[in-house]
C-alpha positions in Angstrom: 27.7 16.1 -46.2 29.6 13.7 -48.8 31.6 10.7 -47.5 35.3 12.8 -49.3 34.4 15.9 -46.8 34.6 13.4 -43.6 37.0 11.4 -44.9 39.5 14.5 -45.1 37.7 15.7 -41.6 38.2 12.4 -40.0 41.4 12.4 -38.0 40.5 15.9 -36.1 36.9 15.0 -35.2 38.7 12.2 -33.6 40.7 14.5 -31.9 38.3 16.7 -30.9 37.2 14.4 -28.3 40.8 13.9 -26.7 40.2 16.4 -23.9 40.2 20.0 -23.5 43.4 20.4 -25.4 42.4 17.9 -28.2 39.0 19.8 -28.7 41.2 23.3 -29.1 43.8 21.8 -31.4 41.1 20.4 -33.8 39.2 23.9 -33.3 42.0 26.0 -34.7 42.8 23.6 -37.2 39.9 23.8 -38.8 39.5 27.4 -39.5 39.9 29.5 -42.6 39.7 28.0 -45.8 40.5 24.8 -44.6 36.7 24.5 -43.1 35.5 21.1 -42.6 31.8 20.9 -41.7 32.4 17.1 -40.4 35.1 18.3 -37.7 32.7 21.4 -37.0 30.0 19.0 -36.2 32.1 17.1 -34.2 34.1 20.3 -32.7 30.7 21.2 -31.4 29.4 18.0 -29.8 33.0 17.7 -28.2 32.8 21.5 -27.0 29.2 20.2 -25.2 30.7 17.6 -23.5 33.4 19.5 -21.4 31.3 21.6 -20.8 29.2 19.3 -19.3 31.9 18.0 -17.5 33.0 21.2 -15.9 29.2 21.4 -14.7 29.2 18.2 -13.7 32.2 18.2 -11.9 31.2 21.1 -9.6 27.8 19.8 -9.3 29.1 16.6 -7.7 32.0 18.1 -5.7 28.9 20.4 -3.9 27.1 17.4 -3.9 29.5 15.6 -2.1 30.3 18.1 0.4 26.6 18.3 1.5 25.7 14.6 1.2 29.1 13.0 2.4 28.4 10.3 0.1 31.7 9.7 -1.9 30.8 7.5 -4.4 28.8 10.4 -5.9 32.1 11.1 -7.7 31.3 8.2 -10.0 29.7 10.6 -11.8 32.4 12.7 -13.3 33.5 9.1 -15.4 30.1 10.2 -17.6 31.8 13.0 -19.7 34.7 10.5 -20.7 31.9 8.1 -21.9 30.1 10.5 -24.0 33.6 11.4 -25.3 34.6 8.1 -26.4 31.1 7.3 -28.3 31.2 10.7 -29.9 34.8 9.3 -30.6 33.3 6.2 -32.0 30.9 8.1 -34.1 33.7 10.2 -35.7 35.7 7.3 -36.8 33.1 5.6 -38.2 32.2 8.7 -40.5 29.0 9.5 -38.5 27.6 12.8 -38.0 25.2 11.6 -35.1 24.4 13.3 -31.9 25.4 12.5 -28.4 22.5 11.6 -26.0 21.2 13.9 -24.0 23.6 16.7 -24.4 23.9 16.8 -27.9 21.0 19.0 -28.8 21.9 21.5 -26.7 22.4 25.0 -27.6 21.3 24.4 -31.3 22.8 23.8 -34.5 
Protein backbone atom coordinates (compact mmCIF):
# COMPACT_ATOMS: atom_id res chain seq x y z
CA UNK A 1 0.00 0.00 0.00
CA UNK A 2 1.73 3.46 -1.07
CA UNK A 3 1.81 6.34 1.50
CA UNK A 4 -0.88 8.62 -1.51
CA UNK A 5 -3.52 5.63 -1.09
CA UNK A 6 -3.65 6.24 2.88
CA UNK A 7 -3.13 9.58 2.76
CA UNK A 8 -6.50 9.99 0.57
CA UNK A 9 -7.93 7.00 2.99
CA UNK A 10 -7.02 8.73 6.13
CA UNK A 11 -9.84 10.72 7.42
CA UNK A 12 -12.49 7.66 7.12
CA UNK A 13 -10.22 4.93 8.76
CA UNK A 14 -10.27 7.50 11.43
CA UNK A 15 -13.84 7.40 11.32
CA UNK A 16 -14.34 4.05 11.19
CA UNK A 17 -13.47 3.70 14.73
CA UNK A 18 -16.12 6.42 16.00
CA UNK A 19 -18.74 3.84 16.96
CA UNK A 20 -21.12 1.77 15.25
CA UNK A 21 -22.41 4.68 13.11
CA UNK A 22 -18.84 5.88 12.37
CA UNK A 23 -17.76 2.28 11.22
CA UNK A 24 -21.05 2.35 8.69
CA UNK A 25 -20.52 5.86 7.35
CA UNK A 26 -16.86 5.07 6.46
CA UNK A 27 -18.24 1.52 5.12
CA UNK A 28 -20.48 3.00 2.48
CA UNK A 29 -18.13 5.60 1.71
CA UNK A 30 -15.77 3.60 0.58
CA UNK A 31 -17.47 1.53 -1.99
CA UNK A 32 -17.56 1.56 -5.74
CA UNK A 33 -14.78 3.05 -7.57
CA UNK A 34 -13.81 5.11 -4.83
CA UNK A 35 -12.15 1.84 -3.04
CA UNK A 36 -9.53 2.55 -0.63
CA UNK A 37 -7.66 -0.52 0.59
CA UNK A 38 -6.30 1.69 3.73
CA UNK A 39 -10.02 2.46 4.99
CA UNK A 40 -10.88 -1.38 4.06
CA UNK A 41 -8.14 -2.41 6.33
CA UNK A 42 -9.20 -0.26 8.89
CA UNK A 43 -13.17 -0.74 8.15
CA UNK A 44 -12.33 -4.35 9.04
CA UNK A 45 -10.40 -4.04 12.23
CA UNK A 46 -13.08 -1.48 13.40
CA UNK A 47 -15.96 -4.03 12.29
CA UNK A 48 -13.95 -6.62 14.85
CA UNK A 49 -13.96 -4.50 17.53
CA UNK A 50 -17.86 -3.90 17.97
CA UNK A 51 -18.27 -6.88 17.45
CA UNK A 52 -16.30 -7.71 20.18
CA UNK A 53 -18.01 -5.34 22.10
CA UNK A 54 -21.46 -6.67 21.57
CA UNK A 55 -19.95 -10.19 22.84
CA UNK A 56 -18.39 -8.65 25.49
CA UNK A 57 -21.15 -6.77 26.63
CA UNK A 58 -23.46 -9.76 26.94
CA UNK A 59 -20.81 -11.88 28.33
CA UNK A 60 -20.34 -9.49 31.31
CA UNK A 61 -24.04 -8.50 31.82
CA UNK A 62 -24.48 -12.74 32.34
CA UNK A 63 -21.58 -12.51 34.20
CA UNK A 64 -22.72 -10.12 36.46
CA UNK A 65 -26.05 -11.57 37.00
CA UNK A 66 -24.53 -14.92 38.15
CA UNK A 67 -21.55 -13.53 40.07
CA UNK A 68 -23.09 -10.23 41.59
CA UNK A 69 -19.81 -8.77 41.30
CA UNK A 70 -20.41 -5.22 39.61
CA UNK A 71 -17.19 -4.14 38.90
CA UNK A 72 -17.11 -6.86 36.30
CA UNK A 73 -18.66 -4.12 34.00
CA UNK A 74 -15.26 -2.58 33.86
CA UNK A 75 -14.84 -4.71 31.15
CA UNK A 76 -17.03 -3.28 28.52
CA UNK A 77 -14.39 0.15 28.62
CA UNK A 78 -11.91 -2.61 26.63
CA UNK A 79 -13.69 -2.19 23.16
CA UNK A 80 -13.35 1.78 23.35
CA UNK A 81 -9.59 1.15 24.05
CA UNK A 82 -8.95 -1.03 21.12
CA UNK A 83 -10.91 1.61 19.26
CA UNK A 84 -8.91 4.47 20.08
CA UNK A 85 -5.39 2.64 19.24
CA UNK A 86 -6.78 1.38 16.10
CA UNK A 87 -7.65 5.18 15.89
CA UNK A 88 -4.11 6.02 16.65
CA UNK A 89 -2.86 3.65 14.07
CA UNK A 90 -5.02 5.13 11.37
CA UNK A 91 -3.89 8.57 11.82
CA UNK A 92 -0.55 7.77 11.87
CA UNK A 93 -0.78 6.03 8.37
CA UNK A 94 -0.38 2.56 9.86
CA UNK A 95 -1.93 -0.50 8.59
CA UNK A 96 -1.20 -2.56 11.82
CA UNK A 97 -3.42 -4.98 13.62
CA UNK A 98 -5.25 -4.67 16.88
CA UNK A 99 -4.13 -7.10 19.65
CA UNK A 100 -5.81 -9.97 20.18
CA UNK A 101 -8.83 -9.48 18.01
CA UNK A 102 -7.33 -8.33 14.99
CA UNK A 103 -6.52 -11.59 13.35
CA UNK A 104 -9.66 -12.82 13.59
CA UNK A 105 -11.76 -13.99 10.81
CA UNK A 106 -8.85 -13.62 8.23
CA UNK A 107 -7.74 -11.16 5.80
Amino acid sequence: MDQTTKEQGKTMAIVSYITIIGLAIAYFTNQGDKKNEFVSFHVGQSLRIWIFAIVLSIAVFILIMITSISLLSYLTYLPWVLAILGAINAMNLKDEKIPVIGDIGGK
